[in-house]
C-alpha positions as CSV (number, residue, x, y, z in Angstrom):
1,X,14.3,-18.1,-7.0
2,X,13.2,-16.6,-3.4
3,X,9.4,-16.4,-3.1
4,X,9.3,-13.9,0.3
5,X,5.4,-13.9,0.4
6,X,3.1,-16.9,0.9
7,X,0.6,-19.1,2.6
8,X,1.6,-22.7,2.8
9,X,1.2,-23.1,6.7
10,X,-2.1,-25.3,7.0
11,X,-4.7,-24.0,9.6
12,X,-3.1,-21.1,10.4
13,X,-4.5,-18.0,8.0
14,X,-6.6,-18.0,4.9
15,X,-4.2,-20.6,3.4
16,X,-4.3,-24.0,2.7
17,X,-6.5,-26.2,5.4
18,X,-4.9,-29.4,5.5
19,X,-1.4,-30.3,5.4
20,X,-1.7,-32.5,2.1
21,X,-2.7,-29.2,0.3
22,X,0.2,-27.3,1.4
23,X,3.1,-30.0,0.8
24,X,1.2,-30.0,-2.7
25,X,1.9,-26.4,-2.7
26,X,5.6,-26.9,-1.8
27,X,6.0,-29.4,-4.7
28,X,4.9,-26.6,-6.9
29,X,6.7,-24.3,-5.9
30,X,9.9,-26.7,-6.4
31,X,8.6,-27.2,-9.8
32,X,8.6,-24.0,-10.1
33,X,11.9,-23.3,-10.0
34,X,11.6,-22.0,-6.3
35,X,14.5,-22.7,-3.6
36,X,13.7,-21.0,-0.8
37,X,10.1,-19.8,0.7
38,X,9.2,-17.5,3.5
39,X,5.9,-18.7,5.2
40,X,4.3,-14.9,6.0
41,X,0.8,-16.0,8.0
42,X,-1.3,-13.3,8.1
43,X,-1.1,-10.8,11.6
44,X,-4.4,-9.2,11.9
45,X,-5.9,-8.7,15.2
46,X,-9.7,-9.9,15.0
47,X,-9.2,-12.0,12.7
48,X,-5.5,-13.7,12.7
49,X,-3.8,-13.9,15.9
50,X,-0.6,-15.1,15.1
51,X,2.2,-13.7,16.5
52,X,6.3,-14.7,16.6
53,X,6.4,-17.6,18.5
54,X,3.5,-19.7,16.9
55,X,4.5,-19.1,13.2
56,X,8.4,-20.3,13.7
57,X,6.9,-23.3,15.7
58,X,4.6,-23.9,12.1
59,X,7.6,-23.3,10.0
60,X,9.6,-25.4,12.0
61,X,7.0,-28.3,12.0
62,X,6.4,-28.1,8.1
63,X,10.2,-28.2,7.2
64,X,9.6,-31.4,9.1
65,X,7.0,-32.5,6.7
66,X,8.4,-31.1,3.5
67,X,11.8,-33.4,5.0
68,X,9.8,-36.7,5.6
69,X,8.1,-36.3,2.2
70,X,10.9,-35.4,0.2
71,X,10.1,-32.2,-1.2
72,X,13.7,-30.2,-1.7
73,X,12.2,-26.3,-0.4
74,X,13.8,-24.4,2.0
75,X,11.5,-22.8,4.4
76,X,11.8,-19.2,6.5
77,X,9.4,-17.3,8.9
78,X,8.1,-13.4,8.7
79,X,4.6,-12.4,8.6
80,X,2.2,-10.3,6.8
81,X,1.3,-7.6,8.6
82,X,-1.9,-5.8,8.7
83,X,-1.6,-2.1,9.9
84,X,-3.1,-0.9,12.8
85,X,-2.0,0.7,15.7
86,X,-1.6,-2.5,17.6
87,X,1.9,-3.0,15.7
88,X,3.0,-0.4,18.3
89,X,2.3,-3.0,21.2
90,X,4.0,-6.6,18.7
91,X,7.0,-4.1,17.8
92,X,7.7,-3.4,21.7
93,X,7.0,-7.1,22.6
94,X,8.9,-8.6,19.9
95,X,5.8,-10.2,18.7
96,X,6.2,-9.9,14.1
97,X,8.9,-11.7,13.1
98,X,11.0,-9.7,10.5
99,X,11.3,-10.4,6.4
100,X,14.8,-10.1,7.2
101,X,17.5,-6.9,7.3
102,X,19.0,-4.4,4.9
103,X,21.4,-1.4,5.3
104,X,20.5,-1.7,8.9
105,X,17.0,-1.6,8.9
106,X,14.6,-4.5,10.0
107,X,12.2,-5.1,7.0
108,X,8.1,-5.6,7.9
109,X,6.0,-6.6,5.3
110,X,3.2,-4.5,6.1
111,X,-0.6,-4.7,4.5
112,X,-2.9,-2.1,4.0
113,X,-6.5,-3.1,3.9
114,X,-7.8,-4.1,-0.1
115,X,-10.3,-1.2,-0.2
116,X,-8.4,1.8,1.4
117,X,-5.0,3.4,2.9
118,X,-6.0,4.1,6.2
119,X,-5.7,7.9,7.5
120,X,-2.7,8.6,9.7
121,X,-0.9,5.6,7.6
122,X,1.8,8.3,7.2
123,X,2.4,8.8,11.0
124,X,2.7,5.1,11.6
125,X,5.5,4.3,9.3
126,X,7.3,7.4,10.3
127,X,7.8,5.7,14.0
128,X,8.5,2.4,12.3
129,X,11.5,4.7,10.5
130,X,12.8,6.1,13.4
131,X,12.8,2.7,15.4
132,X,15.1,1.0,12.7
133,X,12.3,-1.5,10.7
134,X,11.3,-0.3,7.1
135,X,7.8,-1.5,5.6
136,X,7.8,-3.4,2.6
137,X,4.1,-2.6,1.4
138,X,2.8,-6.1,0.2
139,X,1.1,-6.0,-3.0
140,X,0.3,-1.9,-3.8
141,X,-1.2,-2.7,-7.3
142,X,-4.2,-4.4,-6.0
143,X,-5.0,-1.9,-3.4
144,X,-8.6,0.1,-4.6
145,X,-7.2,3.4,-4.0
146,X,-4.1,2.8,-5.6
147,X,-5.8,1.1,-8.3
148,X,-7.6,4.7,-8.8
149,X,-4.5,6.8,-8.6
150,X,-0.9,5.8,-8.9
151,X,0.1,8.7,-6.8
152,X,-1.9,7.6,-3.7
153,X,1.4,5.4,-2.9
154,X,4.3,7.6,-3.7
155,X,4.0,9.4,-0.2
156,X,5.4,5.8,1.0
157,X,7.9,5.2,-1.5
158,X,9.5,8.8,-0.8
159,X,9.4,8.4,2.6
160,X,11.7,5.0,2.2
161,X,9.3,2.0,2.0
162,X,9.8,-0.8,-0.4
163,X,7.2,-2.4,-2.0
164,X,6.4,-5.7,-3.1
165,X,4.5,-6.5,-6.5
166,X,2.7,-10.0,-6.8
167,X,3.4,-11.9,-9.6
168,X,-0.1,-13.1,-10.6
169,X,-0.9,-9.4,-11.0
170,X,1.8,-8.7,-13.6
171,X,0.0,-11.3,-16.0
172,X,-3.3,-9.5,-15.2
173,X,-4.8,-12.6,-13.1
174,X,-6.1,-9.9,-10.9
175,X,-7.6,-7.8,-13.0
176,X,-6.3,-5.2,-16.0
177,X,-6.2,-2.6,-13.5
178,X,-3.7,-4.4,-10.8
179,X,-1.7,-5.2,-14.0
180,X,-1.3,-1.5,-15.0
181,X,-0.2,-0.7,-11.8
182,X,2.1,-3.5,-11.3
183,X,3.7,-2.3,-14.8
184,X,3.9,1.1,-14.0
185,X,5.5,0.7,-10.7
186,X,8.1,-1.8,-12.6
187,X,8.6,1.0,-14.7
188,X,9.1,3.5,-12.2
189,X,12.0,1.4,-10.6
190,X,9.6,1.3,-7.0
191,X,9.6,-2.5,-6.8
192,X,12.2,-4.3,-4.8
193,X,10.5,-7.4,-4.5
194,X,8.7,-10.1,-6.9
195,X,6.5,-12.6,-4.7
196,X,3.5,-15.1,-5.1
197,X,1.0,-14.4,-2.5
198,X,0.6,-17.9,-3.1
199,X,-2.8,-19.5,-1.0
200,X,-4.0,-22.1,-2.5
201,X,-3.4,-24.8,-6.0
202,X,-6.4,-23.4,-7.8
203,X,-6.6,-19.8,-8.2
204,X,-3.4,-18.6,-6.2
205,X,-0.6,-20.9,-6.9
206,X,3.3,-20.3,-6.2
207,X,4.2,-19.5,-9.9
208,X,6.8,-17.0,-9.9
209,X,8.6,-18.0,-12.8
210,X,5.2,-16.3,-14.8
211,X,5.9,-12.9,-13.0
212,X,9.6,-12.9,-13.3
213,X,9.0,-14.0,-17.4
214,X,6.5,-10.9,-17.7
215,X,8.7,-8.4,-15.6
216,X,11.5,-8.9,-18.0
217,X,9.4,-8.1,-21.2
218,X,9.5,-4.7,-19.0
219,X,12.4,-3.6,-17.7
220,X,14.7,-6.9,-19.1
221,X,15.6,-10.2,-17.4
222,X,18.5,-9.3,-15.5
223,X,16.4,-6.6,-14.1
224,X,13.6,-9.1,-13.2
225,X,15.9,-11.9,-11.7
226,X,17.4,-8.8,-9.1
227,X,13.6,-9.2,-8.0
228,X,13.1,-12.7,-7.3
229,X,16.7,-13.7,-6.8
230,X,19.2,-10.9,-5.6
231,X,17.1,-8.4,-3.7
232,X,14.9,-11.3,-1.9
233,X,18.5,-12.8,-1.0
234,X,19.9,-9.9,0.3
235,X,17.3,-9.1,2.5
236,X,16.9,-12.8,3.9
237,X,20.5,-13.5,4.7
238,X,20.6,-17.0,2.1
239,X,22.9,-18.0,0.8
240,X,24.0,-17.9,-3.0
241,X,23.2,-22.0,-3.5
242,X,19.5,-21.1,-1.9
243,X,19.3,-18.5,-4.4
């Protein structure tokens, strides 16, 4: 499996601290029946300023690690995203690197903020559009608002933007709420992507296989590997033996 959404990097976001903890989250993930993981720091002005340069450094420096300890995971480098309008100013400087590519498009996993969907949202992902990167929304079914009404996230999915469920939410370990949502957007064929969020060995671990197992009691297994094998794939660039 391809896990295109977690927090392994130590010191760098709200992840792990120390390096033990997040080679302890690699073995997991191997465990776990994970191949390949995309480290996505956090990019939030204020709060997280990474940016392009320092997060491939990180990735590069922790594939290191992972090497010297033995632990078989693949690494690659994007970002979570959180919207604003300074992702005008990193998307003219070259400063987010990108999920990956699909039919031509640059993919940005993009975040909107846990309580709301900020006005003019809209506008922003329209100029993303027209510039050639489509947002993949990072876990819908725990936003408030969407968590209130479904249909605050369909203006996104109708204007082209992917969305990516996390897999703790299918199995209701954020609440029965996130879980409904996560279900119904399953059900509605919206979900392109199946990813961990993973943060830390306690309460966010890499466990995929959990959310893959649960997806497929809803719309089958082949169905649920697409989202955690195929889609993630296609949109990375790896290989079928990474997959």
């Amino acid at each position: 499996m391809i896990d295109c959404h977690c927090h392994f990097l130590p010191g760098i976001d709200d992840g792990p601290a120390s390096l033990d903890e997040s080679l302890l989250l690699a073995k997991m993930a191997v465990d776990n029946g994970i191949k390949l993981s995309i480290m996505t720091p956090h990019i939030h002005p204020g709060r997280y300023r990474n940016q392009k340069e320092n997060i491939e450094q990180a990735v590069a420096d922790f594939q290191t690690e992972l090497k010297k300890n033995n632990i078989p995971l693949k690494l690659g480098a994007a970002a979570e995203v959180r919207i604003g309008p300074e992702i005008l100013t990193m998307v003219q400087e070259g400063g987010i690197p990108f999920l990956g590519e699909l039919d031509g498009y640059k993919i940005l996993l993009l975040e909107f903020p846990h309580e709301t969907i900020p006005v003019g949202s809209e506008n922003l992902v329209g100029w993303l559009l027209k510039r050639k990167i489509r947002p993949m929304i990072v876990h819908p079914e725990r936003n408030k608002e969407v968590m209130r009404d479904l249909s605050k996230i369909t203006p996104y999915v109708r204007q082209g933007c992917l969305l990516q469920i996390t897999a703790a939410s299918i199995v209701n370990r954020f609440g029965k709420q996130a879980g409904i949502r996560a279900k119904e957007m399953l059900e509605e064929g919206w979900v392109s992507i199946i990813a961990t969020d993973a943060h830390n060995l306690q309460y966010r671990p890499p466990d995929l296989a959990a959310g893959r197992d649960a997806a497929a009691k809803i719309i089958g297994i082949d169905q649920a590997n697409k989202l955690v094998v195929d889609n993630p794939g296609n949109i990375v660039g790896a290989a079928p033996s990474a997959r």
